[in-house]
C-alpha positions as CSV (number, residue, x, y, z in Angstrom):
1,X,30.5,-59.5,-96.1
2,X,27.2,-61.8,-96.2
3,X,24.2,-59.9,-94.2
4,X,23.5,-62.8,-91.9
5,X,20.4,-64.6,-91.1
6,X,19.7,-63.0,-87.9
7,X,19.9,-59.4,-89.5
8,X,17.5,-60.5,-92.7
9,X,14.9,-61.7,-89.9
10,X,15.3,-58.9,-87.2
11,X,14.7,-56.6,-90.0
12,X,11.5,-58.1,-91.4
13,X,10.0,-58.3,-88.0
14,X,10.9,-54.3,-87.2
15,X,9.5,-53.6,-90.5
16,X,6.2,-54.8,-90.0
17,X,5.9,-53.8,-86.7
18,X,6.5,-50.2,-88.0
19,X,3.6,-50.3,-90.9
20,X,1.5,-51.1,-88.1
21,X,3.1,-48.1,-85.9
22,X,3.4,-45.7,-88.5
23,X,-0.7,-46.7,-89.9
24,X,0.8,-47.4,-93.9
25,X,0.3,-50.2,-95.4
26,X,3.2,-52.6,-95.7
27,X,6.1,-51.2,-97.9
28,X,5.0,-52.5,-101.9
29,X,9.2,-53.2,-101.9
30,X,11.0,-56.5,-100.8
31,X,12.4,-56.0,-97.5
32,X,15.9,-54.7,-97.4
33,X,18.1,-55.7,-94.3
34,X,19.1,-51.6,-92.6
35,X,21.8,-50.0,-93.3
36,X,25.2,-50.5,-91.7
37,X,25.1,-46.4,-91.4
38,X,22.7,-43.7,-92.2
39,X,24.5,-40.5,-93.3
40,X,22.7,-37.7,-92.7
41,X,23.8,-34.0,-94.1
42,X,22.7,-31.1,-93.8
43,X,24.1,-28.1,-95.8
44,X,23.0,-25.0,-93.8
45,X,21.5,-22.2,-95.5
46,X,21.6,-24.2,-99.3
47,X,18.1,-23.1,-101.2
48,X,17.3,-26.1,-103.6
49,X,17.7,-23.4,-106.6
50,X,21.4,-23.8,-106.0
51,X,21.5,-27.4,-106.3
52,X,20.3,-27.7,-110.2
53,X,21.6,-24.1,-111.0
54,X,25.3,-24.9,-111.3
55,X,24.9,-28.7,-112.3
56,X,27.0,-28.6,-115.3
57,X,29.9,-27.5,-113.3
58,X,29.5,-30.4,-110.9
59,X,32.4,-32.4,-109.9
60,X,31.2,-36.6,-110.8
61,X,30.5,-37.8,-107.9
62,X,29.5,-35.0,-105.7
63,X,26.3,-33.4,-105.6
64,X,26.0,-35.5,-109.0
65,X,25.9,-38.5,-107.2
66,X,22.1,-37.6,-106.0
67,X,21.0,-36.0,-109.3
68,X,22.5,-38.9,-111.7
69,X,22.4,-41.6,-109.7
70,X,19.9,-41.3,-106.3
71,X,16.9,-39.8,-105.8
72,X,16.0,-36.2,-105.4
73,X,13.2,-34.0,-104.7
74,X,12.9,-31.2,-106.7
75,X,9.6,-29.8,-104.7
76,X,10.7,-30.3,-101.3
77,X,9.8,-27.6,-98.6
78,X,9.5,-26.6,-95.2
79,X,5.8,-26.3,-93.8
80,X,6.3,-24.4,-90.9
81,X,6.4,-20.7,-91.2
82,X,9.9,-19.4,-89.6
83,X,12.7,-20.6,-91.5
84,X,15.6,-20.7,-89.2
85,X,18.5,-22.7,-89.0
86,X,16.8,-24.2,-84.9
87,X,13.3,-24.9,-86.3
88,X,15.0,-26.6,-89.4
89,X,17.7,-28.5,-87.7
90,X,15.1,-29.9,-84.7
91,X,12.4,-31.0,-87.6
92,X,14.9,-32.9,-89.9
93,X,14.8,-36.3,-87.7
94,X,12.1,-35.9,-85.6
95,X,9.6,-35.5,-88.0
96,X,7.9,-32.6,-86.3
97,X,7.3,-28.8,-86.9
98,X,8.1,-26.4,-84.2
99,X,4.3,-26.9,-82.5
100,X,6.0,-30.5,-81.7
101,X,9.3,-29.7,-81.3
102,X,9.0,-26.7,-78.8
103,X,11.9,-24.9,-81.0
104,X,9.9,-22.1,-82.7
105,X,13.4,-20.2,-83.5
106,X,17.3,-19.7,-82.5
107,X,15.9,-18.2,-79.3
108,X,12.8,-16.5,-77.9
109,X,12.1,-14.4,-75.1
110,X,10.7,-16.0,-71.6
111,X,7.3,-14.2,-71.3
112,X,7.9,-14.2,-67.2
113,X,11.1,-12.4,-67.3
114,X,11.2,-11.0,-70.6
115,X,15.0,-12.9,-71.1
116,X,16.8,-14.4,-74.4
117,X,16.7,-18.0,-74.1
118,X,18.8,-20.1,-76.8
119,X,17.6,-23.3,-78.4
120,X,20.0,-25.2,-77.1
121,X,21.1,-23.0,-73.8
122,X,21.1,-25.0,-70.9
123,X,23.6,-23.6,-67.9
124,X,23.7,-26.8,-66.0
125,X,26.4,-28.2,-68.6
126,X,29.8,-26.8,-70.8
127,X,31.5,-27.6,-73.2
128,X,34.6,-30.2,-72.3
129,X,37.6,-28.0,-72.6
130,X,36.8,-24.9,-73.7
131,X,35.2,-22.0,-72.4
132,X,31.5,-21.8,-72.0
133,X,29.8,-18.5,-72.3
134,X,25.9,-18.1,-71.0
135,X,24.0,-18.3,-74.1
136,X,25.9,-21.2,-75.5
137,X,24.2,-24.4,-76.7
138,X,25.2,-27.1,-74.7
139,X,22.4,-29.6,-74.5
140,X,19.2,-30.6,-76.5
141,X,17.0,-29.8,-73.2
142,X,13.9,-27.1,-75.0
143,X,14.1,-30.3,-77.4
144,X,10.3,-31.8,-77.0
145,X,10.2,-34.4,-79.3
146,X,12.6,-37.2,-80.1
147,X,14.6,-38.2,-83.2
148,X,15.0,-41.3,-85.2
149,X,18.3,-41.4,-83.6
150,X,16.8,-41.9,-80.2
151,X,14.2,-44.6,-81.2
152,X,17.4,-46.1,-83.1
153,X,19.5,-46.5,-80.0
154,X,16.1,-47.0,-77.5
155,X,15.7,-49.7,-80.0
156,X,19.2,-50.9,-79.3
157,X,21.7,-49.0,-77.1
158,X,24.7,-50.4,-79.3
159,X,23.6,-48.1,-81.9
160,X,25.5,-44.9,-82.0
161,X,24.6,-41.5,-82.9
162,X,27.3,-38.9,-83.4
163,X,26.1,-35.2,-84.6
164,X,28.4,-32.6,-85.5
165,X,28.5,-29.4,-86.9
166,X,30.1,-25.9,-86.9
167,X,27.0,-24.5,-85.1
168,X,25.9,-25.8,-81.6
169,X,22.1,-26.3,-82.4
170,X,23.1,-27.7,-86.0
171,X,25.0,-30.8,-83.8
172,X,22.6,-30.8,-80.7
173,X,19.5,-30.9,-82.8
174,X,19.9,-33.3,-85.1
175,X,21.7,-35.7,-82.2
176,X,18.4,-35.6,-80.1
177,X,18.4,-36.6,-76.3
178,X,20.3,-40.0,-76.9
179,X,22.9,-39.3,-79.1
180,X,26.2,-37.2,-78.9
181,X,26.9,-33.8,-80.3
182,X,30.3,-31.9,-81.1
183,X,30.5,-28.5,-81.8
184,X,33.1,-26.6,-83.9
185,X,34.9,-24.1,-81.2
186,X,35.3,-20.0,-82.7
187,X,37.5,-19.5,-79.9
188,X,39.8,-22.2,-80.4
189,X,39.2,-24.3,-83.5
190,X,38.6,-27.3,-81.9
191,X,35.2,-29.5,-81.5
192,X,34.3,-30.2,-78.3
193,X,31.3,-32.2,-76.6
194,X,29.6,-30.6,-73.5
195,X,28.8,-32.4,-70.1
196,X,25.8,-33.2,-71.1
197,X,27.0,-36.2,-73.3
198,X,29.7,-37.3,-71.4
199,X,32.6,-35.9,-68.6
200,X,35.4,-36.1,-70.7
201,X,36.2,-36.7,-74.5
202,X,37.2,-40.2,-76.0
203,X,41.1,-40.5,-77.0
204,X,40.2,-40.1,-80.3
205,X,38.9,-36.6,-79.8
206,X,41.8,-35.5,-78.1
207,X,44.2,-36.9,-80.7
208,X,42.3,-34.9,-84.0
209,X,42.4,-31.6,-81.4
210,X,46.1,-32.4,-80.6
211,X,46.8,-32.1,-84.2
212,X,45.5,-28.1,-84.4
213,X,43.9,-29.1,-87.9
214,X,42.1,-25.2,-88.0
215,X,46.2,-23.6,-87.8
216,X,46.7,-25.1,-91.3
217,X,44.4,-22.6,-93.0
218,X,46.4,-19.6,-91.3
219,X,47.2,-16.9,-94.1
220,X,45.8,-19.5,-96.6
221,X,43.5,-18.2,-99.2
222,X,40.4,-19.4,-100.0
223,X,40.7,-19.2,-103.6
224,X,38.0,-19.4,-106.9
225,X,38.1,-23.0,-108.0
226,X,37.4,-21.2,-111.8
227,X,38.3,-18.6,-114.0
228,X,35.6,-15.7,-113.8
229,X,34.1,-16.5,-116.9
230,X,32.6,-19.9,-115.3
231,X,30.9,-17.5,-112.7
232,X,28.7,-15.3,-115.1
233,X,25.6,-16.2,-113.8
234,X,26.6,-15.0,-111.0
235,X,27.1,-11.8,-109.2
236,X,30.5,-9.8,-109.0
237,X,32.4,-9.9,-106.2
238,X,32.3,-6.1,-104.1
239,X,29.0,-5.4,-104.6
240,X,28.3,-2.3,-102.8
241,X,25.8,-3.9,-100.5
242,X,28.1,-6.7,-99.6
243,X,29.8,-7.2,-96.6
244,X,33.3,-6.7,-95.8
245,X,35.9,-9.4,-97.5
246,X,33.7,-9.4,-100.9
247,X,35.9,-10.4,-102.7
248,X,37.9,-13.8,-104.0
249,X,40.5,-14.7,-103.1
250,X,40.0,-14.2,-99.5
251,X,43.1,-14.6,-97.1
252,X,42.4,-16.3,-94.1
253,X,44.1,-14.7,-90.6
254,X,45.3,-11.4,-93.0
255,X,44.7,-9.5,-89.5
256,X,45.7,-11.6,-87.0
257,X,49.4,-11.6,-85.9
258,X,49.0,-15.8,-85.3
259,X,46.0,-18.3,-84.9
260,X,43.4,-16.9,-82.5
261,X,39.9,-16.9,-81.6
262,X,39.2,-14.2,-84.3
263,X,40.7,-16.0,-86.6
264,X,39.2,-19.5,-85.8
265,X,35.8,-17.3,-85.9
266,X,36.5,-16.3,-89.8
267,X,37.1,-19.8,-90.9
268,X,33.0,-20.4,-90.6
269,X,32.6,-17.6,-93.3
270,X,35.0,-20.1,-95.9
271,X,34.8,-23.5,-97.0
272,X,37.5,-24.5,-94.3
273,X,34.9,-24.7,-91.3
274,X,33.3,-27.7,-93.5
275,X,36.7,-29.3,-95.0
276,X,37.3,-29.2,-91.0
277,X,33.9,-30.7,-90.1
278,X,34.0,-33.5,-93.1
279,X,37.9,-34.5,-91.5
280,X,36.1,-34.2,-87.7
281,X,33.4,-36.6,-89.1
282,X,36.2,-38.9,-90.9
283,X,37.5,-39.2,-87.3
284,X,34.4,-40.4,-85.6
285,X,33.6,-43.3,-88.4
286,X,37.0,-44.8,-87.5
287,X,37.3,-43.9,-83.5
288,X,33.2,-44.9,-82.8
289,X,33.6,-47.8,-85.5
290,X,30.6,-46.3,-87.4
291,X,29.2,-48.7,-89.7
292,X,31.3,-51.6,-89.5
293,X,29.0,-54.1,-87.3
294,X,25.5,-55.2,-87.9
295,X,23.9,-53.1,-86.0
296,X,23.0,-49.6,-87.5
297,X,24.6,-46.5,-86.7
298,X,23.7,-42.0,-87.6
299,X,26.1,-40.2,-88.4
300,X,24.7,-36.7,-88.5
301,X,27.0,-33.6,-90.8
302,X,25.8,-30.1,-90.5
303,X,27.8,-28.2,-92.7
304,X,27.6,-24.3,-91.7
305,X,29.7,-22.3,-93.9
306,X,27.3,-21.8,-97.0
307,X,25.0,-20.4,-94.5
308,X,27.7,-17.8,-93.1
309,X,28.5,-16.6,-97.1
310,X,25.4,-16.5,-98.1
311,X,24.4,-13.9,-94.8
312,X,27.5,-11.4,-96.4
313,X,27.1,-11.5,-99.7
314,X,23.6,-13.9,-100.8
315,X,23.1,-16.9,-102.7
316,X,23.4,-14.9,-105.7
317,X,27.1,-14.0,-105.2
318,X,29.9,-15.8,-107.0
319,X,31.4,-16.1,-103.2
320,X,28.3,-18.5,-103.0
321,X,28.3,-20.1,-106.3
322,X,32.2,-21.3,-105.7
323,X,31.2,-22.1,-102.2
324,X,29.0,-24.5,-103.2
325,X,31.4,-26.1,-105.7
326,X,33.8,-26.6,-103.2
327,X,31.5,-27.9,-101.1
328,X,30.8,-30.3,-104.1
329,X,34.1,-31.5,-104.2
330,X,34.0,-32.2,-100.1
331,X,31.3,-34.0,-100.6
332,X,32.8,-35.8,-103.8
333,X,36.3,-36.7,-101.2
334,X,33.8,-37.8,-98.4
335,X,31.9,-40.4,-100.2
336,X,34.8,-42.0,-101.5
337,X,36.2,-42.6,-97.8
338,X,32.6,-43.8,-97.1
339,X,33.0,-46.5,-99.9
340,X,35.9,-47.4,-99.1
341,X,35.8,-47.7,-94.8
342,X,31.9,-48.4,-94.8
343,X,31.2,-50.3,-98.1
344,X,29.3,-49.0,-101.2
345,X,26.3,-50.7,-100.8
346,X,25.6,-50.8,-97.1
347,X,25.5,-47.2,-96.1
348,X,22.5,-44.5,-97.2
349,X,23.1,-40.6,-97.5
350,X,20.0,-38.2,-97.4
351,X,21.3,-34.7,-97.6
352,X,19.0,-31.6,-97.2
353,X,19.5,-28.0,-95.6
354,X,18.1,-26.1,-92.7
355,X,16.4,-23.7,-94.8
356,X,16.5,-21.7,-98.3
357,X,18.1,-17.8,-98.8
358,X,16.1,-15.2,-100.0
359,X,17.7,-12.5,-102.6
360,X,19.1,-9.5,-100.6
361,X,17.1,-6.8,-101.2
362,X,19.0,-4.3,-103.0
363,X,19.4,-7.4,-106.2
364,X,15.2,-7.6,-105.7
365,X,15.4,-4.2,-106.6
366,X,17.1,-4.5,-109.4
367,X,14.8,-7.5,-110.4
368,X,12.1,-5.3,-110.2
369,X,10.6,-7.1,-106.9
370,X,9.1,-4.9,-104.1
371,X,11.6,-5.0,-101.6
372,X,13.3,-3.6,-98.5
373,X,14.4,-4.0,-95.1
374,X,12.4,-2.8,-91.5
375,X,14.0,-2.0,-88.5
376,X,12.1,-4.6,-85.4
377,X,12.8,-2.1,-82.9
378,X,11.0,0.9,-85.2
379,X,8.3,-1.5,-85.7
380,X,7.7,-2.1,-82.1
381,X,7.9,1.3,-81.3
382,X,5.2,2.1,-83.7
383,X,3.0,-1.2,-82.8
384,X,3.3,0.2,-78.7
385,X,2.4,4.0,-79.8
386,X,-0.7,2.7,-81.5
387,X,-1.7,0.5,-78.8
388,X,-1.3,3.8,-76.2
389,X,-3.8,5.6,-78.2
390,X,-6.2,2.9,-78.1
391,X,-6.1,1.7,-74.6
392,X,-3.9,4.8,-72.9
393,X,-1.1,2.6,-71.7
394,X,2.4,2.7,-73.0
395,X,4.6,-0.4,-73.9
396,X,2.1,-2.7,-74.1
397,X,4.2,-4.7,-76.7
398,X,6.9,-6.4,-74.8
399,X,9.0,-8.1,-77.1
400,X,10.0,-9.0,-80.6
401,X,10.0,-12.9,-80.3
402,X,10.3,-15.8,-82.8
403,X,8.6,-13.9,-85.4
404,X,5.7,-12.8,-83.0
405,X,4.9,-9.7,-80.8
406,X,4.6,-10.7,-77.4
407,X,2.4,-8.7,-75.3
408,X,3.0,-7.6,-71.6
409,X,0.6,-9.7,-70.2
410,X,1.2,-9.0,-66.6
411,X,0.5,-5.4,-67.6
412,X,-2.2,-5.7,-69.0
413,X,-3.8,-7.6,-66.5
414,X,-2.9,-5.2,-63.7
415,X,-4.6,-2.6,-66.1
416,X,-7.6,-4.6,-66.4
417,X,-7.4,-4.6,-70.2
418,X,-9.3,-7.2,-72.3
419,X,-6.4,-9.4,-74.0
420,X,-8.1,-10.8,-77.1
421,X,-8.8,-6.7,-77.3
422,X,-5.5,-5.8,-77.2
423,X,-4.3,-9.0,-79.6
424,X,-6.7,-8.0,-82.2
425,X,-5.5,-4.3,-82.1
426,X,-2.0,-5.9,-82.4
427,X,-2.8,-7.8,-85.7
428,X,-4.8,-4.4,-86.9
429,X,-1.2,-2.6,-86.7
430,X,0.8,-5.0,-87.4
431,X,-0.6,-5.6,-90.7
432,X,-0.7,-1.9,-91.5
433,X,3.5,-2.0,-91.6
434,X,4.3,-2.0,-95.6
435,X,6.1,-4.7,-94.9
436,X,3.7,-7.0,-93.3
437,X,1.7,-10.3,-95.3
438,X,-0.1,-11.9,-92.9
439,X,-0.7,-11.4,-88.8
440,X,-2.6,-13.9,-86.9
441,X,-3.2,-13.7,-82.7
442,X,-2.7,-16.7,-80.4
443,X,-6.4,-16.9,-80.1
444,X,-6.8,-17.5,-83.7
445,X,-3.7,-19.7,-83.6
446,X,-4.9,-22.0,-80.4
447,X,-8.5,-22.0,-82.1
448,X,-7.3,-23.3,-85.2
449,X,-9.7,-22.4,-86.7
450,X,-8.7,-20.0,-89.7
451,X,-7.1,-23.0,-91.9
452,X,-7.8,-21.5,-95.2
453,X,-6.2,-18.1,-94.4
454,X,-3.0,-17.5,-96.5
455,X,-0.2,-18.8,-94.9
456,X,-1.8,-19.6,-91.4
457,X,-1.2,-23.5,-91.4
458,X,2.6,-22.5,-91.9
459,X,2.2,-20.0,-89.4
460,X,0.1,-22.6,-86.7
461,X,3.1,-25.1,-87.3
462,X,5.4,-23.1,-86.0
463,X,3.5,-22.2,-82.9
464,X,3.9,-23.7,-80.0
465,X,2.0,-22.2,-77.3
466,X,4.5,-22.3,-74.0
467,X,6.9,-20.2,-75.8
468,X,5.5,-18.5,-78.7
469,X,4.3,-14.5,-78.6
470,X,1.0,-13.4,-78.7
471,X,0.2,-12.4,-82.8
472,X,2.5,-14.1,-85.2
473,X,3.6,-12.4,-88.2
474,X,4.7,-13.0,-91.9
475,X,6.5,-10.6,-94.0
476,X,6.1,-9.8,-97.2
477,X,7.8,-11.4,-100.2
478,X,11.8,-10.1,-100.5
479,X,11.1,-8.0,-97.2
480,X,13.7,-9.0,-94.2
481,X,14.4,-7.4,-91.3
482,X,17.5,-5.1,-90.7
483,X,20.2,-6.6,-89.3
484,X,23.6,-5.5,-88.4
485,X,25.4,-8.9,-89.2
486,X,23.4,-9.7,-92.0
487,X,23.1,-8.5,-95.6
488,X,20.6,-11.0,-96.5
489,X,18.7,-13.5,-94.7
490,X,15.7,-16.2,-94.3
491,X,12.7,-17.1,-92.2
492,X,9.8,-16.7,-94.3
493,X,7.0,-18.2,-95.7
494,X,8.2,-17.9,-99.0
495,X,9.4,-20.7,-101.1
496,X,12.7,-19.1,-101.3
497,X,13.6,-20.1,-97.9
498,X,10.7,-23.5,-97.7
499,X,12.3,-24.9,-100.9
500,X,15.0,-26.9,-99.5
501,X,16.9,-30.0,-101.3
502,X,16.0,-33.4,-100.4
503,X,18.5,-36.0,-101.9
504,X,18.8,-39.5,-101.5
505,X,21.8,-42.1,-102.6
506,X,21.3,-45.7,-101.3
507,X,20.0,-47.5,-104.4
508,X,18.7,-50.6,-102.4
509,X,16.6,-48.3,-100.2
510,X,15.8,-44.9,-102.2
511,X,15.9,-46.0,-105.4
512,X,16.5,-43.8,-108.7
513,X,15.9,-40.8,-110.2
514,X,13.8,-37.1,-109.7
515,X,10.8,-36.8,-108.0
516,X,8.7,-33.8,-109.0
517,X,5.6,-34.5,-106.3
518,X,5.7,-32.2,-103.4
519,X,7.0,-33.3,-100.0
520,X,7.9,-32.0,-97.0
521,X,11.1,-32.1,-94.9
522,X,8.6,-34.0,-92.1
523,X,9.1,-36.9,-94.3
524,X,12.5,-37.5,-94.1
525,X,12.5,-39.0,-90.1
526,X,9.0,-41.6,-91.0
527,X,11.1,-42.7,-93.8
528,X,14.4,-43.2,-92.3
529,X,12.7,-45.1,-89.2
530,X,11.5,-47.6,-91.9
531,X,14.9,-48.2,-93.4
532,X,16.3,-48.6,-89.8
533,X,13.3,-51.0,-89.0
534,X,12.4,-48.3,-85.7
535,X,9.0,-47.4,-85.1
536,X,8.7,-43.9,-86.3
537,X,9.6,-41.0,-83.8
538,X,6.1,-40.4,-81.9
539,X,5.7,-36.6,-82.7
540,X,6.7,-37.3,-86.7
541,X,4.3,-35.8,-88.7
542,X,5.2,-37.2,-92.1
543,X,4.5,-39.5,-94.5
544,X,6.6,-42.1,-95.9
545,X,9.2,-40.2,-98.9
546,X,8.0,-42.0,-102.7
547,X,10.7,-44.2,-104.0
548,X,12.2,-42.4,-107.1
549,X,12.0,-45.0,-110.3
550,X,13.6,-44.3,-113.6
């Protein structure tokens, strides 16, 4: 189908107003008319090593769709300081680290009451047909800043914006205040909406639900896609430090008498929780008509399962390495149906992740890194006993929070302590712990005025003063904390976890080829505002991504 005239002007116009928003010069390219549809994907949990370190077992038209023919960014990164899938998911389209976005982690503790609160909590809504427990993300309320979604459809309100994911906060995130987010359901395999977005789901909804999609995976193995010679490079299955199921093939339900909620919650360890979320997101392009007018639409994919695997058993694992081929071969299946329902050359993909994986410690051991876990609750313990000693009051150390120690500051003030005094002996102890880098107090961070200190511009980005603790903290390279659910995790500053893919396919917009210049994950929200012709979401700290050339 032509673009028509209307779209070619309306388009020119929105670009130059943009330049002029975003303070760049105007674009060196001709001006493109948007894209029908903007496919965004994020693969939670996928470190950009993973990308290139399998490539010559890539399906055609997967993953190789970016690397042979799009552009990726081979030095892509995250610039705040905690890594976590919140922070992550609320930067990708608004542009903003967490001092913009107000999400400085999955939760954080409310310094007045000392409570958990969620990214995404909010108990004035639930989810639409299925049970609603308190910490459960139902709306995009802590969200400060907005996303290109919501300039897209402030822009115009016939645009649509559908988010979905097998997490909560990897839908509600991403979707922003205008758009709509569905959720993948542990309890009952369905995805649901909350009332937030709307009172009741579309027909559409309620017909993919009907059809109990999650049941056909019961007592279904999720089998190796390869012989174990094409897994070499990585590590055997059952390592002692894995967690339970380490091994492939893994039978799906083995301990459930029928489909239940324990079974529905295994399928996010698998591929099946994305093959699910890929068929969920098939089902919105056709019931929302995504794409198929002139007027642009998001669609928003948050896959979650290679962020589950990679908890268990690491990126290193051969359960990883064949998760991310079948993921390849998802991705491979979904592109087709986008060519064919949307049209080759009128829809865009960028596809990053949340955040990178680092090496479980016990296989940093072995690599000869420095390495090992440390209990948060030992840690505090220790941090409040030295604190006693120097100012005779116990538990002056509240909280663990967001990667921070947040002081009792009521206490303290009833005690008529001096609080940068009791910050600073904070940092002193913190950075004592072997497994410590860096510490930094709020003071410091408010002041900003310790720039050139390792790692404190990361750590300053992810600060955001109504909700953050009182002296941040970085660990040390292959250091995590212990965790009960986790063998292996993220949330540093280290490039592990910062170095994230960013790839792009949309020839008439992206261009070619492998970028090698650094670039941020900021970027990606400035540049997709330009393709739309929006002005750029206001707290978007990026620049505009380089077009790749051959």
């Amino acid at each position: 189908m032509p673009t028509s005239p209307r779209t070619l002007i309306r388009a020119a116009a929105l670009w130059a107003a943009v330049a002029v928003v975003a303070g760049c010069a105007t674009p060196s390219k001709p001006v493109v008319p948007p894209p029908r549809l903007v496919v965004f994907i994020a693969i939670d949990g996928l470190p950009q090593r993973q990308v290139t370190a399998y490539r010559d077992q890539l399906a055609p038209d997967g993953f190789a769709r970016f690397l042979e023919r799009g552009s990726w960014f081979s030095d892509a990164h995250y610039g705040h300081g905690f890594t976590v899938t919140a922070a992550g998911h609320a930067t990708m389209l608004t542009g903003a680290y967490p001092h913009g976005t107000g999400i400085i982690g999955n939760d954080w503790r409310v310094r007045e009451t000392g409570e958990l609160m969620y990214c995404t909590g909010d108990t004035r809504h639930q989810y639409i047909g299925n049970t609603t427990k308190q910490l459960d993300g139902t709306s995009p309320a802590n969200l400060k800043a907005e996303t290109v979604g919501d300039m897209l459809r402030r822009a115009d309100p016939r645009s649509k914006v559908i988010a979905i994911s097998g997490k909560d906060r990897g839908a509600i995130l991403p979707g922003g205040q205008r758009g709509t987010a569905y959720m993948y359901m542990g309890q009952s395999g369905q995805f649901a909406s909350s009332t937030y977005y709307m009172p009741a789901h579309p027909a559409w909804v309620d017909t993919f639900n009907a059809e109990k999609r999650a049941d056909y995976y019961f007592r279904k193995p999720w089998a190796p896609l390869h012989l174990d010679a094409a897994y070499a490079r990585s590590l055997a299955d059952n390592q002692p430090w894995y967690a339970k199921g380490g091994a492939l093939p893994a039978m799906m339900g083995v301990d459930q008498p029928k489909p239940d909620g324990a079974y529905y919650g295994s399928l996010l360890r698998s591929p099946f929780v994305d093959v699910l979320s890929l068929e969920f997101a098939r089902a919105a392009i056709a019931g929302e008509q995504l794409g198929q007018d002139e007027v642009p639409d998001i669609l928003s994919i948050s896959l979650s399962g290679h962020d589950y695997v990679n908890h268990a058993f690491s990126a290193e694992s051969r359960l990883s390495h064949d998760h991310m081929l079948h993921l390849d071969l998802m991705l491979q299946s979904f592109f087709q149906h986008l060519d064919a329902t949307v049209g080759r050359d009128r829809y865009v993909v960028v596809l990053t992740a949340d955040h990178g994986f680092m090496p479980a410690p016990e296989h940093s051991k072995s690599q000869g890194h420095a390495s090992g876990r440390v209990s948060g609750s030992q840690m505090l313990a220790r941090i409040n006993t030295g604190l006693e000693q120097k100012f005779g009051q116990p538990k002056l150390a509240q909280a663990l929070s967001a990667s921070a120690v947040m002081l009792d500051r009521k206490l303290i003030a009833e005690r008529r302590l001096d609080l940068p005094a009791v910050e600073l002996e904070t940092q002193r102890l913190l950075q004592a712990e072997e497994a410590i880098a860096v510490a930094y107090t709020r003071t410091e961070l408010v002041a900003n005025n310790s720039t050139s200190a390792p790692h404190f511009q990361a750590m300053r980005r992810a600060f955001f003063e109504e909700r953050s603790g009182d002296v941040q903290y970085a660990l040390k390279p292959y250091w995590m904390h212990t965790s009960t659910s986790a063998v292996t995790t993220h949330g540093s500053v280290h490039p592990y976890d910062t170095n994230v893919p960013i790839l792009v396919w949309g020839p008439a917009w992206a261009g070619a080829g492998e970028v090698r210049q650094r670039v941020e994950v900021v970027d990606i929200a400035p540049t997709l505002a330009q393709w739309l012709g929006v002005p750029r979401p206001p707290m978007a700290e990026g620049s505009l991504l380089p077009v790749a050339a051959r």
